[in-house]
LODRENPA-835963 format. One record per residue: x, y, z negated of N, C-alpha, C in turn; residue number from 0. Coordinates in steps of 0.02 Angstrom, whole numbers. Each point is the difference from the previous one (the first is absolute). Layout:
BEGIN
X / Y / Z / X / Y / Z / X / Y / Z / NUM
...
***
This chain:
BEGIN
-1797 / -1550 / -1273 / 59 / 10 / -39 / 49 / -57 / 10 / 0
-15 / -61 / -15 / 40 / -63 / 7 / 25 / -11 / 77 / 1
-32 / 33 / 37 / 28 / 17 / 96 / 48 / 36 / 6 / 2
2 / 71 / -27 / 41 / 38 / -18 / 64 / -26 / -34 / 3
-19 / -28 / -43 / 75 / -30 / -61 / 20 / -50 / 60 / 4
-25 / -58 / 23 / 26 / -34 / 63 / 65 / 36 / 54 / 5
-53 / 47 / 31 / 32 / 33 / 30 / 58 / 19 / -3 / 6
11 / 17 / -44 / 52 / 41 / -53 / 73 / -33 / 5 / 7
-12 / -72 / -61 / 4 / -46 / 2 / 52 / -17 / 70 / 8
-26 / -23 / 55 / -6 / -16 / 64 / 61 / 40 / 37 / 9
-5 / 53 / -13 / 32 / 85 / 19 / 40 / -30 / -38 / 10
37 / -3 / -61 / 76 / 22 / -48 / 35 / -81 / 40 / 11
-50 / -51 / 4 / 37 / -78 / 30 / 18 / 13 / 62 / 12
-41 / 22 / 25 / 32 / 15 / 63 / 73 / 35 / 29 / 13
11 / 75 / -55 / 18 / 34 / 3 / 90 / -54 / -43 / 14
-17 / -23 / -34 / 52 / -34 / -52 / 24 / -48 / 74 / 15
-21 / -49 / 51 / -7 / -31 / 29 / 51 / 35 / 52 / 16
-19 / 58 / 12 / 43 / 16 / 88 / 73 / 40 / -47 / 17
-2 / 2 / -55 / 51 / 25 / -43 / 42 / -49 / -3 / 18
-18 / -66 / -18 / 32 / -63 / -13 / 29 / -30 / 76 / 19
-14 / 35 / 51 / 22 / -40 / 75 / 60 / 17 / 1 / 20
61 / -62 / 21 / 45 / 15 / 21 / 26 / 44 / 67 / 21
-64 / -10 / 31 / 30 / 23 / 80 / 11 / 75 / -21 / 22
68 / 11 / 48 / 18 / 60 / -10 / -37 / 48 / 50 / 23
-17 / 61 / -26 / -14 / 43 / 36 / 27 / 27 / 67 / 24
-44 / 6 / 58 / 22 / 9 / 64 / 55 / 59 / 18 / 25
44 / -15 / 37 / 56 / 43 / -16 / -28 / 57 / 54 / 26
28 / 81 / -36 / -8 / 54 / 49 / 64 / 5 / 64 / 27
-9 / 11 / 65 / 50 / 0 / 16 / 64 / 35 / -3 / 28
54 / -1 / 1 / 52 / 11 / -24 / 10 / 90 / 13 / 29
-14 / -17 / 78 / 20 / 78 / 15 / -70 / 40 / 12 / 30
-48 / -7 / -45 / -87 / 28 / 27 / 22 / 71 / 11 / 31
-32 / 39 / 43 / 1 / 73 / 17 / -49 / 43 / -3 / 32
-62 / -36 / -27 / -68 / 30 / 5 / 0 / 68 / -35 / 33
39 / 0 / -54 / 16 / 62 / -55 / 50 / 54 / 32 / 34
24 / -27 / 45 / 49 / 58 / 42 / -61 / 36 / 36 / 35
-25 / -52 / 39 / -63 / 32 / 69 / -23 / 26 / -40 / 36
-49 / -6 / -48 / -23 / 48 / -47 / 21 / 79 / 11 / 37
61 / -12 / -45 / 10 / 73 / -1 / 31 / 33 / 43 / 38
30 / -25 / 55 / 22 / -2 / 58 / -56 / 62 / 52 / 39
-66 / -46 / -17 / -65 / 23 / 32 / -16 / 76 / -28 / 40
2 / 8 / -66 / 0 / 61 / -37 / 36 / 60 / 19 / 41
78 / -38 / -1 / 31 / 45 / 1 / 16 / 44 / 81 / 42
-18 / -64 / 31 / -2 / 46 / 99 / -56 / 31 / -15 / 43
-81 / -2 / -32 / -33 / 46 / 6 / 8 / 63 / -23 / 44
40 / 2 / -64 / 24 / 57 / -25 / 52 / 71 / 43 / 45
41 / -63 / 19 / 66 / 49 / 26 / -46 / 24 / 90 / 46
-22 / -37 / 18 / -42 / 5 / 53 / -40 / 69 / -16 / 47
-28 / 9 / -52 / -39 / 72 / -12 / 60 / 59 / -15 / 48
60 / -25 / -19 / 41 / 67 / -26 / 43 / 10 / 78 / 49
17 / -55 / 28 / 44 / -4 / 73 / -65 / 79 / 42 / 50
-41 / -47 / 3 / -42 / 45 / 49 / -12 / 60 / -26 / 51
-20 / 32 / -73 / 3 / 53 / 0 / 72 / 51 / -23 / 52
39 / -35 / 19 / 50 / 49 / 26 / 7 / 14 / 82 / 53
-10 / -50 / 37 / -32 / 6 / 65 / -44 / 70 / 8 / 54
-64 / -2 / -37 / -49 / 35 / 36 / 11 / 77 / -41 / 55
37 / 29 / -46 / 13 / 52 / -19 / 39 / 33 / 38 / 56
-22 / 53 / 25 / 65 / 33 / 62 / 32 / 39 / -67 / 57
81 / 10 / 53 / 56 / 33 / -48 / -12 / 56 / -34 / 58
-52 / 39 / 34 / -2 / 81 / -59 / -37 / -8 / -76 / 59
-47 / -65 / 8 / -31 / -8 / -58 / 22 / -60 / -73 / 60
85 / -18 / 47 / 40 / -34 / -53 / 17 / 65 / -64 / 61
-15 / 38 / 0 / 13 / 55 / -65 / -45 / -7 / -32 / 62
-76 / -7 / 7 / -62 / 14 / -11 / -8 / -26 / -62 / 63
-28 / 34 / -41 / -23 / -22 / -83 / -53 / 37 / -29 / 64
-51 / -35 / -25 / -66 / 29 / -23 / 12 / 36 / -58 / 65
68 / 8 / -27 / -19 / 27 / -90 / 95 / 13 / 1 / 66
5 / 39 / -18 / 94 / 14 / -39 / 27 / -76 / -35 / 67
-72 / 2 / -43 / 75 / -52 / -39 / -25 / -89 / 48 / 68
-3 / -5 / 50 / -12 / -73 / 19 / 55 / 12 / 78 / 69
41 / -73 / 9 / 29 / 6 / 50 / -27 / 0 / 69 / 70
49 / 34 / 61 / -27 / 7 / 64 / -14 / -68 / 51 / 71
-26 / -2 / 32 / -32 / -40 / 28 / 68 / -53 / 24 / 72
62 / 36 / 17 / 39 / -31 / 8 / 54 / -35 / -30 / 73
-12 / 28 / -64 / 38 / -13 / -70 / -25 / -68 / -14 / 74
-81 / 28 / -6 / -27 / -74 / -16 / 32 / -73 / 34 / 75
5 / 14 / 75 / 14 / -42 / 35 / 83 / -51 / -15 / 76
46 / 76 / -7 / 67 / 7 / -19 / -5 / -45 / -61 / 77
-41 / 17 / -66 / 8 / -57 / -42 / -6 / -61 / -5 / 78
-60 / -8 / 62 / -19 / -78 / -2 / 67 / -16 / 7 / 79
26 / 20 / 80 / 79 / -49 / 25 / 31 / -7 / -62 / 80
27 / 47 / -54 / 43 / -25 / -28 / -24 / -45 / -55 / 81
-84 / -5 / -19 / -21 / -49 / -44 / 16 / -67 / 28 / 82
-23 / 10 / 53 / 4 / -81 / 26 / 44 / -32 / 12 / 83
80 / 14 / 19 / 61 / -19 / -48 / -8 / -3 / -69 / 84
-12 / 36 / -47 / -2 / -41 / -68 / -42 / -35 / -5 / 85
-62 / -12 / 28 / -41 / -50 / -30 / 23 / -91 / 51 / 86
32 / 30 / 54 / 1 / -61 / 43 / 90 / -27 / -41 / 87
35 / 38 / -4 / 48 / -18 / -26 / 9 / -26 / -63 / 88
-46 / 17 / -57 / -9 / -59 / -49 / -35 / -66 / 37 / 89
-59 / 1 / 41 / -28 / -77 / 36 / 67 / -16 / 14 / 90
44 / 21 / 35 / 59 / -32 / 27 / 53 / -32 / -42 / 91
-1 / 24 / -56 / 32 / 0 / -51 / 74 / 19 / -23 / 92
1 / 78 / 36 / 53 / 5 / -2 / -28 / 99 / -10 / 93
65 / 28 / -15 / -13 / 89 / -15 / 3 / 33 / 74 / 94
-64 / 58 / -14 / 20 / 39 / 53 / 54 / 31 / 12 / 95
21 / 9 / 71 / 57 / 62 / -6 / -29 / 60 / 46 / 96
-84 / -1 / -20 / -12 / 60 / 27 / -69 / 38 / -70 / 97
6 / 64 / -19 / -24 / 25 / -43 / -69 / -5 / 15 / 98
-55 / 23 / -42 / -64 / -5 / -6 / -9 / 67 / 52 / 99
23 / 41 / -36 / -7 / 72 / 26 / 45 / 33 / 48 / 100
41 / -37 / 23 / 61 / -9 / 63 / -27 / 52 / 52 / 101
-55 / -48 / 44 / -34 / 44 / 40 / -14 / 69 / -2 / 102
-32 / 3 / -52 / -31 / 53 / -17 / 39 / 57 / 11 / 103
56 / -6 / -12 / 64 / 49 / -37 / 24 / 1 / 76 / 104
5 / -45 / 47 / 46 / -6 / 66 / -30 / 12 / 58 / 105
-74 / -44 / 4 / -28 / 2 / 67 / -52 / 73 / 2 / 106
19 / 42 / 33 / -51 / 51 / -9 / -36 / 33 / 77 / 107
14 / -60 / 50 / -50 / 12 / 69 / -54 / -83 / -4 / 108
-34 / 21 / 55 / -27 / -48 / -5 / 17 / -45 / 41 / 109
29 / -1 / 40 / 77 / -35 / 29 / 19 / -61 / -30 / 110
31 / 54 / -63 / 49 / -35 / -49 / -38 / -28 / -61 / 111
-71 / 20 / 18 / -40 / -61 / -69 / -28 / -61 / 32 / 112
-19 / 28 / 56 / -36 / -62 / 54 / 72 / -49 / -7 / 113
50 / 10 / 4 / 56 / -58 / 4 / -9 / -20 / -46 / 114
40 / 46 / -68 / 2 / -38 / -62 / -73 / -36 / -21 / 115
-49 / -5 / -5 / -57 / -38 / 0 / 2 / -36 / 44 / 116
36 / 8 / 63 / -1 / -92 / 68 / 19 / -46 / -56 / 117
85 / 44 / -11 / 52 / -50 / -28 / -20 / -45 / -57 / 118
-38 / 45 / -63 / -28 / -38 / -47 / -31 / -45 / 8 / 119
-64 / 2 / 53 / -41 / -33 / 0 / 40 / -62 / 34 / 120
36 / -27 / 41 / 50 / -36 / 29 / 18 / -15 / -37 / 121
50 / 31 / -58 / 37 / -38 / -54 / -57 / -64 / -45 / 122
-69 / 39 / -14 / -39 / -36 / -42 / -10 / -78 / 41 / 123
-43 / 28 / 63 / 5 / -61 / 36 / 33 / -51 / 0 / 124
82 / 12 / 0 / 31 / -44 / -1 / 33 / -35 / -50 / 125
-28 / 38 / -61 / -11 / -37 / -70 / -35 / -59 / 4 / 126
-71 / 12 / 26 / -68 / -28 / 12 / 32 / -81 / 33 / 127
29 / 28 / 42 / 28 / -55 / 60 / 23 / -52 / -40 / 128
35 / 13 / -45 / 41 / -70 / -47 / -35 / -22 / -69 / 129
-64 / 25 / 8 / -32 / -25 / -87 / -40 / -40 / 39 / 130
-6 / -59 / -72 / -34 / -63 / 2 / -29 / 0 / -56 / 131
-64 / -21 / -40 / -42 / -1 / -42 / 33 / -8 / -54 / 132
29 / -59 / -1 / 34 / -20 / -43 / 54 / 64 / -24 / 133
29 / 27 / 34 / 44 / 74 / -23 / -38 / 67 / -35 / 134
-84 / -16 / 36 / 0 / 38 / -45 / -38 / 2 / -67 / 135
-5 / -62 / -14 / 3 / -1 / -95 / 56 / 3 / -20 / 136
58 / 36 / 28 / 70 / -22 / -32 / 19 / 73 / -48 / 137
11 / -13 / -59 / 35 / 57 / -58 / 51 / 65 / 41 / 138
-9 / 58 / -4 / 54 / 28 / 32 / -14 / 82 / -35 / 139
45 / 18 / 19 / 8 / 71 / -20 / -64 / 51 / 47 / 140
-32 / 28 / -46 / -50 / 42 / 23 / 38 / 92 / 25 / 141
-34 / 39 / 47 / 21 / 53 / 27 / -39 / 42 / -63 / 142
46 / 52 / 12 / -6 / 51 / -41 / 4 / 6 / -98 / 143
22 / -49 / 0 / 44 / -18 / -51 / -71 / -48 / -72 / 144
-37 / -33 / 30 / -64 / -22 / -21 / 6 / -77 / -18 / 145
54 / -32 / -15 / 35 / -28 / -47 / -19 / -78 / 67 / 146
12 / -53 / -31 / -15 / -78 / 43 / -89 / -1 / 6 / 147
6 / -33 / 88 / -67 / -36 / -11 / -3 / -36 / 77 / 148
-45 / 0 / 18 / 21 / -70 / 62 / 1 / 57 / 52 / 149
16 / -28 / 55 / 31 / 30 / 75 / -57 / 36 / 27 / 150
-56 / -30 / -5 / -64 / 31 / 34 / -16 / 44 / -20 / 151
22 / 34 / -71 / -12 / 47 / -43 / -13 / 65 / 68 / 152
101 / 9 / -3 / 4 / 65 / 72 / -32 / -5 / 34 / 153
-27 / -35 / 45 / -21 / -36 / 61 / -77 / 35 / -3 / 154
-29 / -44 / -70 / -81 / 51 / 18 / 9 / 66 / -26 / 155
57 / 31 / -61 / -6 / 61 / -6 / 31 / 50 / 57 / 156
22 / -18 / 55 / 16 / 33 / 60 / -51 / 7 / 39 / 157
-39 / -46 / -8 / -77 / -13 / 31 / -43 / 71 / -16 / 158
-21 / 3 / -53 / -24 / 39 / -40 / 22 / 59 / 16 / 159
83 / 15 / -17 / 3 / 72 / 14 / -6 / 36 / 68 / 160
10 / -61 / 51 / -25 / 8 / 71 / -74 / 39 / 8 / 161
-36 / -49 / -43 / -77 / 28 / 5 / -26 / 54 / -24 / 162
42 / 5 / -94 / -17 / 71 / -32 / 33 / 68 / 44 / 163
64 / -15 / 56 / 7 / 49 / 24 / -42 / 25 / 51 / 164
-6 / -75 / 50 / -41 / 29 / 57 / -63 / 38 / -25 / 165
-19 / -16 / -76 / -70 / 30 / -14 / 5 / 90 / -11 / 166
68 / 24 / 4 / 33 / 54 / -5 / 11 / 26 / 78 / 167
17 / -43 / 31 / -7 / 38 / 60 / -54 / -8 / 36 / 168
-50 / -54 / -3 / -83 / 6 / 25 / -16 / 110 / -32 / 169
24 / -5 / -51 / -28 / 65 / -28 / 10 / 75 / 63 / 170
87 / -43 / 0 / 12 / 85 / 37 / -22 / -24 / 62 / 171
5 / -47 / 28 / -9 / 12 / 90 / -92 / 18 / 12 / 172
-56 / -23 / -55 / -64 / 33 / 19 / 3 / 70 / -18 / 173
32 / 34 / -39 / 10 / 59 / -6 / 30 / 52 / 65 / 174
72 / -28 / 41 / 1 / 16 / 52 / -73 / -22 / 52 / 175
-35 / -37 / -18 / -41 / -28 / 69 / 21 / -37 / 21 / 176
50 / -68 / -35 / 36 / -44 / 60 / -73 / -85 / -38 / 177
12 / -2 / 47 / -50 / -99 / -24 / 60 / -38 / -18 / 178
-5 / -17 / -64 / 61 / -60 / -28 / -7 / -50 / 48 / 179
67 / -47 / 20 / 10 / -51 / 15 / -71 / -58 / -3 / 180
-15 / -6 / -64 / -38 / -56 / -33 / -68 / 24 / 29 / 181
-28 / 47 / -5 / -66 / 40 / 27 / -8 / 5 / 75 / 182
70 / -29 / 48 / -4 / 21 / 52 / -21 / -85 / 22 / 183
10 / -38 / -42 / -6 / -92 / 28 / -71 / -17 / -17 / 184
***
């Protein structure tokens, strides 16, 4: 018992001790990027699974939909592009001037979704290109009208909807018989 209370003891002096040091704590560097690569890394794996399976869907099965009320294979696609302007354009910190549902309503070959999904994915990138860690703990206006919170907010929720979609189109392309992107590595 009296080892224990020592111990103890020993532990709070110690602890009072490196509390009481003047030396200042080692500085982080100014411009660290580790939090960009991070999600940087995420987010090429993501768009990397939605890029390619617009690739490997041939054009007759951009209509294709398992059920009435869920969108076509190419819709799906059509929405990402225009999500990813709003979600990259709050990271950026500034408003889209392209709609959520833009695509959807405009691009209706697969032509014209394979672009609009280049373009997005390009635009995000080059969001990507100018954030520094430090930017993104920074306060800013959230997409889709989801009030303040830091920059990375969009950033992983673009992530995400990348993934909850591709998990939508993993669905239809084994249904045609196609091997997803991710199943093919």
């Amino acid at each position: 018992m009296r080892c224990r209370l020592t111990f103890a003891i020993a532990v709070v002096l110690a602890g009072a001790y490196a509390c009481a040091r003047t030396d200042p704590p080692p500085a982080a560097p100014a411009n660290t990027t580790a939090i960009v690569k991070a999600l940087q890394s995420s987010w090429d794996a993501a768009k990397n699974n939605i890029v390619q399976s617009a690739e490997v869907m041939p054009e007759e099965n951009y209509g294709f939909k398992p059920a009435d009320s869920v969108r076509t294979y190419g819709e799906i696609l059509a929405h990402v592009a225009g999500a990813n302007y709003v979600f990259c354009s709050a990271a950026k910190g500034t408003k889209s001037t392209v709609a959520e549902d833009q695509f959807e309503k405009t691009a209706t070959t697969r032509a014209a979704i394979v672009k609009a999904l280049a373009d997005s994915m390009a635009y995000c990138d080059s969001v990507f290109a100018g954030l520094t860690d430090a930017q993104l703990a920074e306060t800013i206006d959230q997409p889709f009208n989801q009030g303040k919170g830091a920059r990375s907010a969009p950033i992983l929720g673009n992530v995400g909807h990348l993934n909850e979609h591709y998990g939508n189109l993993v669905t239809y392309m084994r249904i045609k018989g196609i091997v997803p992107p991710s199943s093919r590595r």
